[in-house]
Phi, psi and omega in degrees: 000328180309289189302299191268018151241353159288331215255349171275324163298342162278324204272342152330305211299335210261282185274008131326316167281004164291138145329127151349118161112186181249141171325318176266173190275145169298324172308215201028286210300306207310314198294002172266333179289325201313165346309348181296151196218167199278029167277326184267023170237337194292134186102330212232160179275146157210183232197107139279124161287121185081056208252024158024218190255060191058008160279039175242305220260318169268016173270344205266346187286322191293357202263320194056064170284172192269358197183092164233164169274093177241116172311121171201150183286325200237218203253024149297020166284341185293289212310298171327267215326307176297344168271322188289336173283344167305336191257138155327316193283137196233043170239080205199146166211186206214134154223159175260088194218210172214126213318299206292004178228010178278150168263093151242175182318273200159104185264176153257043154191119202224149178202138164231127178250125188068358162291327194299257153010319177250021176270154187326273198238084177324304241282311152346307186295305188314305196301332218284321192294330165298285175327341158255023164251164170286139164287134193073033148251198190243144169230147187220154176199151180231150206217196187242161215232111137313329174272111193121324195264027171327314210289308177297324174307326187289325236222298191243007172245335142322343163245355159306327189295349209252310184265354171313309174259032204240147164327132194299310178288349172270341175276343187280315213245336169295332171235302178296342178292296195288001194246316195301333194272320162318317176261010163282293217285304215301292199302302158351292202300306191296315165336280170335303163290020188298166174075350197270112185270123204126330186277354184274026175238010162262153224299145159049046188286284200278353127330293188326272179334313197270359198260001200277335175275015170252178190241208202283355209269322186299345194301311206286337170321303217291315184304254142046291178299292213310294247243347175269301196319112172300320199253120160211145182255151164239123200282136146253205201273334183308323167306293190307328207280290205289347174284304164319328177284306174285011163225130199305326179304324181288129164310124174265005195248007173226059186256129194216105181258117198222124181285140164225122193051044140082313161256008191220166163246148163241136185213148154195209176169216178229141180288159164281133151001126125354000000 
């Protein structure tokens, strides 16, 4: 518990600090929800785990679910609350709580993106995320990838140990803004060369490719995101796999494991029937 509100305090500090809205783009949002599509929101209650400052939650109101939630251990709940009140939709709420002991009434749709991976105890995350579905809804999650992702494990979490503890603006604008222009150019460079035979073996290929169309403030986000968090886990598949296995609750016939760009997983399925 120690460990995740440091890593929620950081990551306040990371979306506090932020522009108005959400970061991300809506393609970025649909292809992290995908195979979910906004038919299996429309209508429906539904619950973020982990939901910092509401940029997951204002692509997904576009969606017309009848309710959604979003859960977050620190103070990106100011932020939510300030993107979210911009929007016509007043069927959202916001809370504070800490993801891996929340309860709520039972949703048809609880979903956390990118959260999982910097928590204490992922596994934790995982129950919380089953225990807040309804029996017959759906879960869905994204996790950071052990396969694929060496260079970084190699590379940046040894200086993660480092920066972690260092003030959130010495770490945004003294390392990571200056680490961001190498892996600006390098993802540029890789792009450029997509189709090129070979290239596609190089370290963080299809990474590349897909972060090469956004532009640098987002790199530095992402580097930024790296370099704050005391905590990151890197998932395999073989895990996930046994969390999905290891719950009595889960449908095993709607279970679904998917890499997206090569370093990360996305996985759900359905709680079982009443």
């Amino acid at each position: 518990m120690l460990t995740d509100q440091r890593t929620a305090d950081a990551f306040a500090n990371s979306w506090n600090n932020l522009p108005a809205g959400s970061v991300y783009t809506r393609d970025q949002f649909t292809d992290w929800m995908s195979p979910l599509t906004a038919a299996d929101v429309a209508g429906r209650q539904v619950l973020e785990l982990g939901c910092g400052n509401g940029s997951q939650m204002l692509h997904l109101l576009d969606w017309k679910p009848a309710f959604v939630e979003g859960v977050d251990l620190g103070d990106a709940i100011l932020s939510a609350c300030k993107n979210l009140a911009g929007r016509a939709d007043e069927n959202w709420k916001i809370t504070k709580s800490d993801m891996t002991t929340f309860c709520g009434p039972g949703h048809d749709l609880v979903y956390s993106i990118g959260v999982l991976h910097h928590l204490d105890c992922p596994k934790d995350g995982f129950d919380a995320v089953i225990r807040n579905v309804k029996p017959g809804g759906r879960f869905h999650c994204w996790v950071y990838a052990e396969e694929g992702n060496g260079v970084i494990i190699k590379l940046v979490d040894p200086l993660r140990k480092i920066t972690s503890h260092l003030p959130w603006w010495l770490t945004k604008y003294g390392v990571a803004t200056p680490l961001a222009v190498p892996f600006f150019l390098y993802a540029k460079t890789v792009a450029a060369l997509a189709g090129i035979s070979g290239v596609e073996k190089l370290p963080l290929y299809q990474y590349c490719c897909w972060i090469s169309n956004r532009d640098f403030r987002f790199f530095r986000h992402v580097a930024f995101d790296q370099l704050v968090t005391p905590q990151t886990v890197y998932i395999n598949k073989a895990t996930i796999e046994s969390w999905l296995a290891g719950h009595a609750d889960i449908d095993q016939h709607s279970t679904y494991i998917i890499m997206r760009n090569g370093n990360s997983w996305k996985f759900g399925g359905k709680r079982k029937e009443a």
